[in-house]
C-alpha positions as CSV (number, residue, x, y, z in Angstrom):
1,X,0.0,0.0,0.0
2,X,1.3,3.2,-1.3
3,X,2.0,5.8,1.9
4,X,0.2,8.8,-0.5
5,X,-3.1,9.9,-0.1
6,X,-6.2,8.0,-1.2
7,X,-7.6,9.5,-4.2
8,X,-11.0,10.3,-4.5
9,X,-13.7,11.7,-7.1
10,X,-16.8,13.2,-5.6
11,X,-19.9,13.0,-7.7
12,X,-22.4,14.8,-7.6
13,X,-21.3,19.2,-7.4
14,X,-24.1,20.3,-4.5
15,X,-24.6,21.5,-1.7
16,X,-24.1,17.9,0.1
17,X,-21.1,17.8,-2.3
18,X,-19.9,20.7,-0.2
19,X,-20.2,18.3,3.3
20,X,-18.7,15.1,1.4
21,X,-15.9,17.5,0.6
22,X,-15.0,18.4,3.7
23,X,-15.6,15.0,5.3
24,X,-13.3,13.5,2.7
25,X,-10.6,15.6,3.3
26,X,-11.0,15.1,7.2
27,X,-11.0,10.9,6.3
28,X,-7.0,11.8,4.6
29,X,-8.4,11.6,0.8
30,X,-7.0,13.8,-2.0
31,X,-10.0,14.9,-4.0
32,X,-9.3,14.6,-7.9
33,X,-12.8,16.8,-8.3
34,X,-16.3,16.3,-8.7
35,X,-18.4,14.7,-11.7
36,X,-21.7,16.1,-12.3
37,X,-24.5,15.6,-14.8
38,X,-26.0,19.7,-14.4
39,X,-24.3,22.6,-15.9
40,X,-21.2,23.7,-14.1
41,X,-18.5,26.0,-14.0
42,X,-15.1,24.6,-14.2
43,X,-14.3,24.5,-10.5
44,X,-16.5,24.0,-7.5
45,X,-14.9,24.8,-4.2
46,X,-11.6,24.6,-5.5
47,X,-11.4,21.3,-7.0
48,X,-11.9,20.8,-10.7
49,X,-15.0,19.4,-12.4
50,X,-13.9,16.4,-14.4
51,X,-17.0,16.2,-16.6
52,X,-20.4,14.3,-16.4
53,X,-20.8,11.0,-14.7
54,X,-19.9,9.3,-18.3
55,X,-16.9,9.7,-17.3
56,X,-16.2,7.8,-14.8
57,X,-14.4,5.1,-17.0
58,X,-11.7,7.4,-17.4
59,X,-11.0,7.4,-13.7
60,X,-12.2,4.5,-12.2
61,X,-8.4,2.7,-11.7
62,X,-7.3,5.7,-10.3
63,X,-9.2,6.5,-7.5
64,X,-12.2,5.4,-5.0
65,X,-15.8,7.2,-5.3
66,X,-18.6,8.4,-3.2
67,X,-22.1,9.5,-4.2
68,X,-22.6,12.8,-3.1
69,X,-26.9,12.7,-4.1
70,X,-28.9,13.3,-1.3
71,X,-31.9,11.8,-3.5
72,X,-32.3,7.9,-3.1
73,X,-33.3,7.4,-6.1
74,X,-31.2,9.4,-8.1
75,X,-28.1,7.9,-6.0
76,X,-29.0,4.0,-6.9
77,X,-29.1,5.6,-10.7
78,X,-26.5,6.4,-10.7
79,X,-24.4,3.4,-8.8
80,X,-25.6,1.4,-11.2
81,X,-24.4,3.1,-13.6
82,X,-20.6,3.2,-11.9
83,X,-19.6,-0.6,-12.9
84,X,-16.4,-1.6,-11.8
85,X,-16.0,1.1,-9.5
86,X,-14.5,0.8,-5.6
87,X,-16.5,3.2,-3.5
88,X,-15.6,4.4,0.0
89,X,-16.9,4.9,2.8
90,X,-16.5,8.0,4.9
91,X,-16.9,8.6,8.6
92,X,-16.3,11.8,10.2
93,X,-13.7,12.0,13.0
94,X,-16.0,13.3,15.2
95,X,-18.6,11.0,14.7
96,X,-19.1,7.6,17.3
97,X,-18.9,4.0,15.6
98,X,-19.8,1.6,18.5
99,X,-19.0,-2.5,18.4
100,X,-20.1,-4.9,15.7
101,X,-21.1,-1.8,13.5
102,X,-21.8,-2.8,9.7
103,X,-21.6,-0.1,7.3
104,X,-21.9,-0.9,4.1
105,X,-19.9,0.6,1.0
106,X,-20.4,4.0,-0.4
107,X,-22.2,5.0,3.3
108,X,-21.0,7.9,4.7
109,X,-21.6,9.0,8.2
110,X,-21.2,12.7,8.8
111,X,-19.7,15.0,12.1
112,X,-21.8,14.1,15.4
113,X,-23.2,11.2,14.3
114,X,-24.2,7.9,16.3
115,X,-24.3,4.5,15.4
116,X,-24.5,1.9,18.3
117,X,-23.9,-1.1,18.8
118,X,-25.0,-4.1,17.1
119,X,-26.0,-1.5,13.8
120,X,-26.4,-2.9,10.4
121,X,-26.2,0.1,7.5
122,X,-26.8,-0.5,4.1
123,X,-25.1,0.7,1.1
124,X,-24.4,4.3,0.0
125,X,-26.9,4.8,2.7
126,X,-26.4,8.8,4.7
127,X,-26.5,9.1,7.6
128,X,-26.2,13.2,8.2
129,X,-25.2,15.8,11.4
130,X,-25.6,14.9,15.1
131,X,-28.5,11.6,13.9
132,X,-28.6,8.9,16.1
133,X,-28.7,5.4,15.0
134,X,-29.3,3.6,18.1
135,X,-28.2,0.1,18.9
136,X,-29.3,-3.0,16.8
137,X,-31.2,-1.2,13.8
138,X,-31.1,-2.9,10.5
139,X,-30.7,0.4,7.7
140,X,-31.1,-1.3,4.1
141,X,-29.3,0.2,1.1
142,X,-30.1,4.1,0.1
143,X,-31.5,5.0,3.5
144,X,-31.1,8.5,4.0
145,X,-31.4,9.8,7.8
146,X,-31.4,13.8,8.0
147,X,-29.7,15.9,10.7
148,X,-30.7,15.5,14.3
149,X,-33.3,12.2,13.9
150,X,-32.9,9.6,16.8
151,X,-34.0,6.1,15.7
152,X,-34.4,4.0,19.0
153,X,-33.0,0.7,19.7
154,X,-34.1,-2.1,16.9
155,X,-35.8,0.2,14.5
156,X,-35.6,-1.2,10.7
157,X,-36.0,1.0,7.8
158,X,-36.5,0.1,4.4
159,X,-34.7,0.8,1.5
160,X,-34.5,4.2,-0.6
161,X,-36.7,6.0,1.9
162,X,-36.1,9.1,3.3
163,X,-36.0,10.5,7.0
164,X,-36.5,13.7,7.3
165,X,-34.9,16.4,9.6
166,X,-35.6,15.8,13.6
167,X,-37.7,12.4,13.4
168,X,-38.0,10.8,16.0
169,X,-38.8,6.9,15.5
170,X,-39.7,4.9,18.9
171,X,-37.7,1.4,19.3
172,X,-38.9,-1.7,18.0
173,X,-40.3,0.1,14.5
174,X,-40.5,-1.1,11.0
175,X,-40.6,1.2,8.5
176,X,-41.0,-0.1,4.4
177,X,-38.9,1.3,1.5
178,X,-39.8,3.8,-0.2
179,X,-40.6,6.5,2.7
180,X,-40.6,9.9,2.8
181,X,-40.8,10.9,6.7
182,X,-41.4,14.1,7.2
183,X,-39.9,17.4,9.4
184,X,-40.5,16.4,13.5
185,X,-42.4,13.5,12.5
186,X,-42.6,11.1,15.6
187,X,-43.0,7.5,14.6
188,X,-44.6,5.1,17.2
189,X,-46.5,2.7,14.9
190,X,-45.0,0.3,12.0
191,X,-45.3,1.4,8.7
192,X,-46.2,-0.6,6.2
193,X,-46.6,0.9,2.9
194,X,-44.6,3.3,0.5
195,X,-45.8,6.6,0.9
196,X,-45.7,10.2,2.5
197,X,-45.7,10.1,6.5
198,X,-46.3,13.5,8.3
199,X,-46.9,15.1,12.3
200,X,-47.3,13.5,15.6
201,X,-47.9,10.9,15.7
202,X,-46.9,10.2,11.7
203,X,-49.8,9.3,9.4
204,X,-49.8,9.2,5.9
205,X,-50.2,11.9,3.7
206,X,-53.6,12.2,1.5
């Protein structure tokens, strides 16, 4: 193993590109630059934009990616799209891992989190600023947990949904794929079908 710096290309030029940024460089990667589908400048933040997300077969034996997409389904788009690529996973120095954590590839885990013990986190699943993951909670792939929602112990969320800023979600909960939880919702039932979950307690949408 080389003693240089991981390299690392960011895609996706946003606003959580901005975070991913920072947490990379924090996690000792050098950042090639970003890939982005939208219309760019040349430089975001100081690091060069290397094109559109075509081409990432250009760099893929040259450095590691993360998917900097806050949307689920976007982000699985474009993964598969990636083939062959190694993607890391990024945890923020300040952020507290506990014992027999799984975290699976492509997650990142940003400043303040918590993930407790016993956790099982899907892939290129984001788990954003001061959330708790509380111990024994199953996260399936493209989960994305906002800043500041607590999940209680053995909660299980399904994939590609969304937990919006400040949930809170009651232990012992199952929650299906393709949520969308919304601001301050406060989950103390199971849910049970895709949809739009809002207020306290959460209820679906109509």
């Amino acid at each position: 193993m080389s003693k240089s710096k991981k390299r690392l290309i960011i895609v996706g030029a946003s606003g959580h590109g901005k975070v991913i940024l920072d947490l990379a460089v924090l996690c000792g990667y050098q950042v090639l630059g970003f890939l982005d589908d939208g219309d760019k400048p040349h430089t975001f933040q100081g690091c060069q934009m290397l094109g559109n997300t075509n081409q990432y077969e250009t760099y893929k034996d040259e450095a590691e990616f993360v998917i900097a997409i806050g949307n689920q389904n976007i982000r699985e788009q474009v993964v598969q799209k990636m083939q062959g690529v190694q993607f890391a996973t990024l945890i923020h120095p300040r952020a507290v891992i506990g014992m027999n954590v799984e975290l699976g590839e492509g997650t990142v885990v940003m400043a303040n989190a918590v993930v407790n013990s016993g956790a099982k986190i899907g892939k290129h699943c984001i788990l954003n600023t001061a959330s708790v993951v509380e111990h024994d909670n199953i996260l399936e792939d493209y989960v994305h947990i906002s800043p500041g929602v607590v999940l209680a112990g053995t909660v299980q969320v399904g994939k590609k949904t969304h937990v919006g800023v400040g949930v809170v979600v009651r232990n012992n909960i199952r929650i299906t794929k393709d949520c969308t939880i919304g601001v301050g919702a406060v989950v103390v039932e199971d849910i049970v079908n895709p949809g739009i979950y809002i207020g306290v307690p959460a209820k679906e949408r109509e």
